[in-house]
C-alpha positions as CSV (number, residue, x, y, z in Angstrom):
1,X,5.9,-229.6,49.1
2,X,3.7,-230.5,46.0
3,X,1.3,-228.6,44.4
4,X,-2.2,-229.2,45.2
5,X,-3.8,-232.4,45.8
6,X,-5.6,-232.3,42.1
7,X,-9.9,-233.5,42.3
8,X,-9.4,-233.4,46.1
9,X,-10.2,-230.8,48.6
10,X,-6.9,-229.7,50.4
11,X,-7.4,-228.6,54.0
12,X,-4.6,-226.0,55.8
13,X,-4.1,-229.1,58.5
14,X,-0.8,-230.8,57.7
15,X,-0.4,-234.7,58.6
16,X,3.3,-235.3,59.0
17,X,4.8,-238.5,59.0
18,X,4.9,-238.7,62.6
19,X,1.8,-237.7,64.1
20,X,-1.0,-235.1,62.6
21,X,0.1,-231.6,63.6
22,X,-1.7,-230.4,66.4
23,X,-3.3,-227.2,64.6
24,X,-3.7,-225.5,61.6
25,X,-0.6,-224.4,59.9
26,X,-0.4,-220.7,61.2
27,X,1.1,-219.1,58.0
28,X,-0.1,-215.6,58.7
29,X,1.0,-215.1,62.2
30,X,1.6,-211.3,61.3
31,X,1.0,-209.7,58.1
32,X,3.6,-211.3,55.2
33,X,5.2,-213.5,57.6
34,X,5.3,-217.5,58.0
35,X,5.8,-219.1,61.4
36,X,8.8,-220.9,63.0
37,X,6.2,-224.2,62.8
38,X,5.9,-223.9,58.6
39,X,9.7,-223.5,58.2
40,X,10.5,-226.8,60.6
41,X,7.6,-228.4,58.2
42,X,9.1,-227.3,54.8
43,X,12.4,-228.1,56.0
44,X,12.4,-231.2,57.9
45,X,8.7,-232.6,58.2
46,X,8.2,-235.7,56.1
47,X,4.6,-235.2,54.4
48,X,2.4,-238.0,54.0
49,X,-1.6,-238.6,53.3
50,X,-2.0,-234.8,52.4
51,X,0.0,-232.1,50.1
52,X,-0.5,-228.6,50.5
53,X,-0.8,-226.0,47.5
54,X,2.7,-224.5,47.3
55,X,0.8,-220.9,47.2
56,X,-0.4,-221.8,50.9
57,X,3.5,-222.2,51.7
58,X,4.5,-218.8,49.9
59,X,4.9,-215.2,52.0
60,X,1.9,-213.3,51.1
61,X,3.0,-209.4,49.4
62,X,3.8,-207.5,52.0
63,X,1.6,-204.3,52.0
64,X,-2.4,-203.9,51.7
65,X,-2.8,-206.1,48.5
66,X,-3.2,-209.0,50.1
67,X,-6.8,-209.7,50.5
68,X,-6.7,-212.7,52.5
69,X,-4.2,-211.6,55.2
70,X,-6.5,-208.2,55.1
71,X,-9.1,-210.3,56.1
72,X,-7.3,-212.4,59.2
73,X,-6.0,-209.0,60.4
74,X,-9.6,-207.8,60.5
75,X,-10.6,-211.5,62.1
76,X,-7.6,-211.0,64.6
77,X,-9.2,-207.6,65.5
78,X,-12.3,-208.5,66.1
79,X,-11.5,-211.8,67.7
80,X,-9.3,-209.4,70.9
81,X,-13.0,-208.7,71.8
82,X,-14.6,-212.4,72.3
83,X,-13.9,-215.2,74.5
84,X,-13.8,-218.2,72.4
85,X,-11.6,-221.1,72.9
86,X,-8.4,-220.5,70.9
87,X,-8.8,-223.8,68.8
88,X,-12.1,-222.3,67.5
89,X,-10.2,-219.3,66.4
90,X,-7.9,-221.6,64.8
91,X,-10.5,-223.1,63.0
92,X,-12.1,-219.8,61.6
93,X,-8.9,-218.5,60.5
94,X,-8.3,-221.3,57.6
95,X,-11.0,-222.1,55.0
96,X,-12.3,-225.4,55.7
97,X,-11.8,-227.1,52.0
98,X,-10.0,-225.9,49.0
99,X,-9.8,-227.0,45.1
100,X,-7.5,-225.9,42.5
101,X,-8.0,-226.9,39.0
102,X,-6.5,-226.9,35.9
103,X,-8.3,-227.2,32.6
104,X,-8.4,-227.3,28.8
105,X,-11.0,-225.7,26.6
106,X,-11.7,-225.5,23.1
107,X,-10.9,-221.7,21.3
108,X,-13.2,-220.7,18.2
109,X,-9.9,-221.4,16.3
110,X,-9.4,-225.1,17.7
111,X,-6.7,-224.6,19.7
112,X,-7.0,-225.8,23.1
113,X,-6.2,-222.9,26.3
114,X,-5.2,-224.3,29.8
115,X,-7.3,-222.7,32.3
116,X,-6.9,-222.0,35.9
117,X,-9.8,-222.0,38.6
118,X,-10.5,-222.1,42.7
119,X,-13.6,-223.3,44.7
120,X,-12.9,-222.5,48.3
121,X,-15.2,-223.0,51.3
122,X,-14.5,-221.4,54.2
123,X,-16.9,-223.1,56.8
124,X,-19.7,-225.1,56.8
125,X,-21.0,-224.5,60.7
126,X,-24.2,-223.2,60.1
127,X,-25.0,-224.5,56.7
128,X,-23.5,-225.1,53.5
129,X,-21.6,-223.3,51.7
130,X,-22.4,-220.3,49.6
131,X,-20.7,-217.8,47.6
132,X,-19.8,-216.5,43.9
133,X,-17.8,-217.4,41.3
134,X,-15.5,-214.4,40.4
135,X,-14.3,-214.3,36.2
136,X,-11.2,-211.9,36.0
137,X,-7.5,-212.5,35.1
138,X,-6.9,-210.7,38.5
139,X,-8.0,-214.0,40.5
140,X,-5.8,-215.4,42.9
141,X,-6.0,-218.0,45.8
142,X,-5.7,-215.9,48.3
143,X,-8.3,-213.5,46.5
144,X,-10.8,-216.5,46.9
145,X,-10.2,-217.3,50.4
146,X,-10.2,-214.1,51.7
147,X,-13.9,-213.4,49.7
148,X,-15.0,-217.1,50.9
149,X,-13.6,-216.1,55.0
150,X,-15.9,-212.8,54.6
151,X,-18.9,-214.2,52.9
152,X,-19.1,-216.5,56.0
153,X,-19.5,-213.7,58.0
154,X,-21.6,-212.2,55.8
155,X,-24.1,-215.0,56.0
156,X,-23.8,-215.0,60.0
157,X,-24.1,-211.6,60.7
158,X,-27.5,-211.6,58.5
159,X,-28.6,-215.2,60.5
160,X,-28.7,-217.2,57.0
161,X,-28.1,-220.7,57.5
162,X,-25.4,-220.6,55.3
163,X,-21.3,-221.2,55.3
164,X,-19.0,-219.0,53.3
165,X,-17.8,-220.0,50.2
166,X,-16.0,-218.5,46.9
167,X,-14.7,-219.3,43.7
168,X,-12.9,-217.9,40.9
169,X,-11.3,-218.7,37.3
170,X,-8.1,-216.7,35.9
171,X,-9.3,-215.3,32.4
172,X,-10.8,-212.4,30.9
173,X,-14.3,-212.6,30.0
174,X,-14.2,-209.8,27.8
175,X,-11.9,-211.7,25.5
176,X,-13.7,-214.6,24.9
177,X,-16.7,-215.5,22.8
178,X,-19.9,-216.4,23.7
179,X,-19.6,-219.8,23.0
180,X,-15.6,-220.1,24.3
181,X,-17.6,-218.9,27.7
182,X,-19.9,-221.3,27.7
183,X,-17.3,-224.1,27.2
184,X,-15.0,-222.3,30.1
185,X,-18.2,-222.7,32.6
186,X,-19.1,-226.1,32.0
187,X,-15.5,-227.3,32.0
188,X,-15.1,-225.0,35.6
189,X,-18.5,-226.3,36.6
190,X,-17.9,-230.5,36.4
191,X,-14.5,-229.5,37.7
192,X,-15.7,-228.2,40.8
193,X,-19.1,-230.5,40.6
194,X,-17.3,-233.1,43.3
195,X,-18.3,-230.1,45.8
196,X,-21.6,-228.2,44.3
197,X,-24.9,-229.3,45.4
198,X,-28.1,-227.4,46.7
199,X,-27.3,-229.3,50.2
200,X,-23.5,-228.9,50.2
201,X,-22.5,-225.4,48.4
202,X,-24.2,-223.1,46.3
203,X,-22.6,-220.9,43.6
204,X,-23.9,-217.8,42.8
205,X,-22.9,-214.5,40.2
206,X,-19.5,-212.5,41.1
207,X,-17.5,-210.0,38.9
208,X,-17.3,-211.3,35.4
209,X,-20.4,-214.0,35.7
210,X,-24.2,-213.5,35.5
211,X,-27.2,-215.2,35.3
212,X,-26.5,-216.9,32.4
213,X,-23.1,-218.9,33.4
214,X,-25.3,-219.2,36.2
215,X,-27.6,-221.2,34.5
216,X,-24.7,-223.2,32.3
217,X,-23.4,-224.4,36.1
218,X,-26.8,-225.7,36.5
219,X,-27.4,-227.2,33.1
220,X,-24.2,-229.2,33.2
221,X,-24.8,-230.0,37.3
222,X,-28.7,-231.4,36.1
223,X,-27.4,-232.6,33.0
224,X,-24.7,-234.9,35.4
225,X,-27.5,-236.2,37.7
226,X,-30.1,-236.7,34.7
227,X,-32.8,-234.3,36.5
228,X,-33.2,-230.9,36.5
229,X,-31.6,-229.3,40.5
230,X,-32.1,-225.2,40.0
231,X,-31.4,-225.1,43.7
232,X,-27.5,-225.8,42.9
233,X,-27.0,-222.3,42.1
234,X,-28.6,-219.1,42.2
235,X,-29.0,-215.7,40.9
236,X,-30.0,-217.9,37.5
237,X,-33.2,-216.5,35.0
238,X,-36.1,-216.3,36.3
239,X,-37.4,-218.9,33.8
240,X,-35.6,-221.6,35.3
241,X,-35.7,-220.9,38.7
242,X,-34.0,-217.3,39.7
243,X,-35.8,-215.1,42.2
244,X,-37.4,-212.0,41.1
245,X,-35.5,-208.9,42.2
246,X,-32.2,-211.0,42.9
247,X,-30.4,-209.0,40.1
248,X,-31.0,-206.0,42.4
249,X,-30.9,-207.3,45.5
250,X,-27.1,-206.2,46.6
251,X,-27.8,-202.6,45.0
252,X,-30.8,-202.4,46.8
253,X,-29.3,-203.6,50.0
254,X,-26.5,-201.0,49.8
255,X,-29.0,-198.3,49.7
256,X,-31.4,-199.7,52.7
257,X,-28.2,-199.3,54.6
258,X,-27.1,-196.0,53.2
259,X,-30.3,-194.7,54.5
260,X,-30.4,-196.0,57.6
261,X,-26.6,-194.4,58.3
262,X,-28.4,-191.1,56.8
263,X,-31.0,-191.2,59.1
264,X,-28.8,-192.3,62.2
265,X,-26.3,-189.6,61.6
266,X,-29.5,-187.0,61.3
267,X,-28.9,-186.6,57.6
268,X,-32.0,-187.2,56.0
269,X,-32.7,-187.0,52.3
270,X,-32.4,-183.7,51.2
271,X,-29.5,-182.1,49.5
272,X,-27.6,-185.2,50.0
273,X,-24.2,-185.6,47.5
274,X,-23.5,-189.4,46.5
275,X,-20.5,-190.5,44.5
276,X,-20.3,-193.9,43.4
277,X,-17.5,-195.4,42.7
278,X,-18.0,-198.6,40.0
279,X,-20.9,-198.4,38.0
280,X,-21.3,-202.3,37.2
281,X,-24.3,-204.0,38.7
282,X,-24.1,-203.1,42.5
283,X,-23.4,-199.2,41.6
284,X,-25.6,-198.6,38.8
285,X,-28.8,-200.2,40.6
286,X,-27.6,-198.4,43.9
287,X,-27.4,-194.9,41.6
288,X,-30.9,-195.5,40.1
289,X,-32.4,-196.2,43.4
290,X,-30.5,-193.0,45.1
291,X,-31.7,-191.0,42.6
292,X,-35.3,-192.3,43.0
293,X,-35.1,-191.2,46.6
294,X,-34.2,-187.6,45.9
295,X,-30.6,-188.2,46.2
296,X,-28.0,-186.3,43.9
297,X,-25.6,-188.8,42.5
298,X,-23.2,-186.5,41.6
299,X,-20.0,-189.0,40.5
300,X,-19.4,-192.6,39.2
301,X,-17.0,-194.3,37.5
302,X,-16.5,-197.0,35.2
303,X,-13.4,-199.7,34.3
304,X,-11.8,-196.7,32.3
305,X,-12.3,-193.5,34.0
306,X,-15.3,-191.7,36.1
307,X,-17.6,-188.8,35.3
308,X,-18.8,-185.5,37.7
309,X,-21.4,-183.1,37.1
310,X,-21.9,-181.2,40.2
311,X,-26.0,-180.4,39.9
312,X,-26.6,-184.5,39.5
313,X,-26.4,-187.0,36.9
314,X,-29.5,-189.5,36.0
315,X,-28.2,-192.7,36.3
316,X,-30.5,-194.0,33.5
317,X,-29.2,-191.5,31.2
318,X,-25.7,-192.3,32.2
319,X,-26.5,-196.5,31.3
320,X,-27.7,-195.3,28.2
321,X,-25.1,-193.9,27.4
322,X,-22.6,-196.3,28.5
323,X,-24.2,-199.0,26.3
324,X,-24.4,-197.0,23.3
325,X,-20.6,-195.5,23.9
326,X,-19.4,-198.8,25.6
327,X,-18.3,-196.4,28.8
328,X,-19.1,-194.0,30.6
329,X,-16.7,-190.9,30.0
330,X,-17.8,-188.1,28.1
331,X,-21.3,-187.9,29.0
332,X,-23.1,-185.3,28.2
333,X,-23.0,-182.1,30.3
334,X,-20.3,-184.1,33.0
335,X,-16.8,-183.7,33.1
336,X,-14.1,-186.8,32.9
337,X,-12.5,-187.3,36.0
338,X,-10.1,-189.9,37.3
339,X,-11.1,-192.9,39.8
340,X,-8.8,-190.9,42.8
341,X,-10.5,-187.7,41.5
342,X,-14.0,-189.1,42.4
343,X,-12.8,-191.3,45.7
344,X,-11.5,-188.0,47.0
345,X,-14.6,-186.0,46.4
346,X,-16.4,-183.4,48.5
347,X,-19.9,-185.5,48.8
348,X,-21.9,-186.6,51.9
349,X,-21.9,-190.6,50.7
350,X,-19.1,-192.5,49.2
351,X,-20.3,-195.8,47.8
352,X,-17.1,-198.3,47.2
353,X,-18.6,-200.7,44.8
354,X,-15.7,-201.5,42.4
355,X,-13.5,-204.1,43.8
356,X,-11.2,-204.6,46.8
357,X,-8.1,-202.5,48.0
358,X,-9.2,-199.3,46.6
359,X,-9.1,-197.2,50.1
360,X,-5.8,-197.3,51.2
361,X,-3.8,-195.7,53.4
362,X,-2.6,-193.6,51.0
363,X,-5.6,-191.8,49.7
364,X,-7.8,-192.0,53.3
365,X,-6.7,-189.3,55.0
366,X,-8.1,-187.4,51.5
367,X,-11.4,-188.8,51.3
368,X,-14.2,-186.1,52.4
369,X,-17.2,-188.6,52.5
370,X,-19.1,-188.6,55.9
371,X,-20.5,-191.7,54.9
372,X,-18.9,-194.9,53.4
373,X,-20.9,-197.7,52.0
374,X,-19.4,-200.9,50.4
375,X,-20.4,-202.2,47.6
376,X,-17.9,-203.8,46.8
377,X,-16.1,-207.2,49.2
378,X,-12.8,-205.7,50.8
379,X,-12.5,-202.3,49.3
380,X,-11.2,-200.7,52.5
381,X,-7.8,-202.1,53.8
382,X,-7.0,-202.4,57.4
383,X,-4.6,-199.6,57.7
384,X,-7.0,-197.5,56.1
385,X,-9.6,-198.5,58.6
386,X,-7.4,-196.7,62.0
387,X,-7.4,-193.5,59.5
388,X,-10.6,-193.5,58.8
389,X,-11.8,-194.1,62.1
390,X,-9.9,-191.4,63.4
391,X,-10.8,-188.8,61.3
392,X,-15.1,-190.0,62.6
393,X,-15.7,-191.3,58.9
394,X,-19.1,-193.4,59.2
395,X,-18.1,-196.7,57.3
396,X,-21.1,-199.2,56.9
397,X,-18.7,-202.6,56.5
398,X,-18.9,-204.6,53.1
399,X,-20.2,-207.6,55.5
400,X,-23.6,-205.7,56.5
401,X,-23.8,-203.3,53.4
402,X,-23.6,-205.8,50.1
403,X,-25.2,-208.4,52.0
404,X,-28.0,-208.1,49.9
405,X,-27.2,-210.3,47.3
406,X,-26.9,-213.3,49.5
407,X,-29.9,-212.3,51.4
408,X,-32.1,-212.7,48.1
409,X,-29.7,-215.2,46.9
410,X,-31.4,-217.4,50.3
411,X,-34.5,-216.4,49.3
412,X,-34.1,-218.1,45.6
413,X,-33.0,-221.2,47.2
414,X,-35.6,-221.2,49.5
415,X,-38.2,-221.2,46.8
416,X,-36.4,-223.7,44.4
417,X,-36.1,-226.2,47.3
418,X,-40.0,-225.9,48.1
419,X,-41.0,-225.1,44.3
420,X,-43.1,-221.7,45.6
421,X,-42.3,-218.5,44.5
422,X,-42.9,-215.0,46.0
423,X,-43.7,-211.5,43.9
424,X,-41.0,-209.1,43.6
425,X,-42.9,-207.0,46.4
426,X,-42.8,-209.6,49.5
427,X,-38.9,-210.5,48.2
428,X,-38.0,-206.7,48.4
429,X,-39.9,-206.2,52.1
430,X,-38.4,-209.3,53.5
431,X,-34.6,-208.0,52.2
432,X,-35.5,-204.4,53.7
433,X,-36.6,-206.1,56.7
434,X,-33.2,-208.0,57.2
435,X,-30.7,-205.4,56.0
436,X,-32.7,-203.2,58.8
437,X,-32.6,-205.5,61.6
438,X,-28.8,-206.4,60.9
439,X,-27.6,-202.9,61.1
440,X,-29.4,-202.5,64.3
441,X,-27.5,-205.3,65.4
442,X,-24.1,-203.8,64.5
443,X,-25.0,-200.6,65.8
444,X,-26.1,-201.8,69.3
445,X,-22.9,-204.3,69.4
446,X,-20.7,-201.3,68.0
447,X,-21.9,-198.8,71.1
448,X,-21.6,-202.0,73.7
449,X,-18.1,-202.5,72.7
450,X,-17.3,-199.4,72.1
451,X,-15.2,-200.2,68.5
452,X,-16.0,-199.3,64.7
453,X,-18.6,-200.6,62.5
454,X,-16.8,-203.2,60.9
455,X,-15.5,-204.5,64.3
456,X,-18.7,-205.0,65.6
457,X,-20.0,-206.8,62.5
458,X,-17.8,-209.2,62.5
459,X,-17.5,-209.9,66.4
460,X,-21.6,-210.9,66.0
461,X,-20.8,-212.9,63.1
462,X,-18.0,-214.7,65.0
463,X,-19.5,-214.9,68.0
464,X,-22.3,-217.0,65.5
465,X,-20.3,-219.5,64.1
466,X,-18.1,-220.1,67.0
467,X,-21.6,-220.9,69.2
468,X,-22.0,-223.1,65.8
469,X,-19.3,-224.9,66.6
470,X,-19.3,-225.7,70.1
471,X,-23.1,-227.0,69.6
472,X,-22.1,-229.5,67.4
473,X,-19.1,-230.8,68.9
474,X,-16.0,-231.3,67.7
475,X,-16.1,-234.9,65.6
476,X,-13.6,-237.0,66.5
């Protein structure tokens, strides 16, 4: 097999010489094994019409680090509880389109640096696509399509007409200038232009991008259809088209659910410990807002190390601190503490809003929280899910809890498509009013079923796209 079909989108579905096969390769059958059907392909099958990315061939690590078979073990779950026909399943376990690129861009010092990047869409069912671009020399394919299967939930669970989609490019952001980032975006954005578009699938800020690369993507996306289209992207400057509040839409989302867990679990306000765990954008805004609320945020943690003070920290002191010091350890008055050291604190509320993978199961059976909230996409691994659900901890899933970005994130593209904007008070009472009514849902469909949280948020979700799907038909 060849490597990826380069400017084209490569689906899962193999065409053999013979005849097309008559499903999606099932390369993930269990958990860092291929089936019987991709070994008779790779060793016999003569390919025609369509190549496959050799990474879509390769056993995925065997263990909890693999994002995207974390995610079709958590699909597999959820699907044990839903009668959909099996070649809909099929369909929702592979992502729908994927693009790998490979590109040059010009260093300060002329020299010119290869580049890798992914755009992945997962499904298009219910709308188009929609999901972030991630910068971080950590980002694999099977990183993106396990973000791009969960942001279509995402988007289903909280009834957006959207798809999920993600995309990523291998480098460090930290390392490179301004102006080497700028180049890096707008080579990644006409790269990936062949699928962008405000009716087909809409980037939006990750890990390592913000509003300005977001507005780059849609300077060189306007720049290539010679008019201005700030609908191709969002979470972009408000000047050119952003929403008000987007920046702290997913914080504020985690904490609408945070205190509806609170209230549910007859916890209220008072007295109640918080440790956050990443202190970027989701975990800083979520700390500010916690602390507003009479909350005592008692922990966070940063990319080198985390901080405790047990009588509260002020998250605004704690930000100004970290931009003057360029981190967060050794603040004033807290002690440093490692990133296990705060995941295994004695708090009420354990926000996860770092990255994926980080609750394992070898550190769940220490963790002390009552309540769990994700931040962060994937941070909770399925074999940390049984302990944890064991032991009673309340885990609000990453698919209901951060879903506040691409709530607001709907919102902006609502008002760049009809050119009306709303104040920052009717955005924030629409997202409340969302994140509410969604974790109602889950709740009612997690006591119905009788299964955790995160089961029950992705069999609505599922149960969503598959309806999708049946609707339209199947095209022939």
């Amino acid at each position: 097999m060849g490597e990826a079909w380069r400017g084209r989108c490569v689906s899962p579905t193999i065409l053999t010489g013979r005849r097309a096969a008559s499903s999606p390769v099932n390369y993930y059958t269990k958990r860092g094994q291929m089936t019987d059907q991709l070994e008779e392909i790779k060793k016999g099958g003569q390919v025609c019409s369509v190549s496959i990315s050799e990474s879509l061939l390769r056993r995925p690590p065997i263990g909890e680090e693999n994002a995207f078979a974390n995610a079709l073990a958590q699909f597999e779950k959820a699907i044990s509880h839903l009668t959909i026909k099996q070649g809909v399943a099929d369909t929702l376990r592979y992502p729908r389109r994927e693009l790998s690129v490979s590109f040059p861009v010009l260093m300060d010092n002329s020299e010119i640096r290869m580049f890798r990047g992914y755009r992945v869409h997962h499904s298009f069912a219910r709308g188009p696509t929609k999901g972030g671009i991630r910068y971080a020399p950590t980002v694999t394919l099977d990183e993106v399509r396990a973000l791009a299967m969960w942001m279509t939930w995402k988007c289903a669970l909280m009834n957006l007409p959207f798809g999920g989609a993600k995309g990523g490019v291998v480098c460090d952001p930290k390392e490179l200038s301004a102006r080497e980032l700028e180049r890096l975006t707008r080579r990644y954005a006409t790269e990936i232009s062949i699928l962008m578009g405000p009716e087909s699938d809409i980037p939006a800020p990750d890990i390592g991008t913000n509003s300005q690369v977001m507005a780059w993507i849609m300077d060189t996306y306007s720049m290539h259809r010679g008019f201005s289209v700030p609908a191709v992207v969002t979470g972009k400057p408000v000047e050119i088209g952003g929403s008000l509040g987007r920046t702290e839409a997913t914080g504020r989302g985690v904490t609408v659910t945070m205190l509806e867990a609170l209230n549910l679990k007859g916890m209220g306000t008072d007295n109640v410990t918080v440790a956050i765990q990443g202190f970027g954008n989701v975990g800083s805004v979520a700390a500010r807002l916690a602390h507003d609320l009479g909350l005592k945020v008692v922990a966070v943690s940063g990319s080198r190390g985390a901080i405790y003070r047990g009588n509260g920290l002020d998250p605004v002191a704690v930000t100004r601190h970290a931009e003057e010091a360029g981190g967060i350890n050794d603040f004033p008055g807290a002690d440093n503490i490692t990133n296990e050291d705060l995941l295994t604190l004695d708090c009420d509320v354990l926000i996860a809003a770092a990255v994926e993978n980080q609750i394992t199961s070898r550190n769940a059976d220490k963790i002390k929280a009552k309540i769990i909230a994700e931040g962060a996409n994937g941070p909770t691994t399925p074999e940390a899910d049984e302990i944890l659900n064991d032991r009673g901890v309340f885990v609000i899933p990453d698919i209901l809890c951060n879903a506040g970005g691409v709530t607001v994130s709907y919102l902006e593209w609502v008002q760049d498509l009809q050119s009306f904007f709303w104040p920052v008070e009717e955005i924030n009472l629409k997202l409340e009013k969302l994140m509410k009514k969604a974790f109602e849902s889950v709740m009612d469909c997690a006591r119905l079923h009788n299964v955790s949280n995160r089961e029950a948020a992705q069999i609505l979700a599922i149960e969503r796209i598959a309806n999708a799907i049946m609707i339209r038909g199947i095209y022939p």
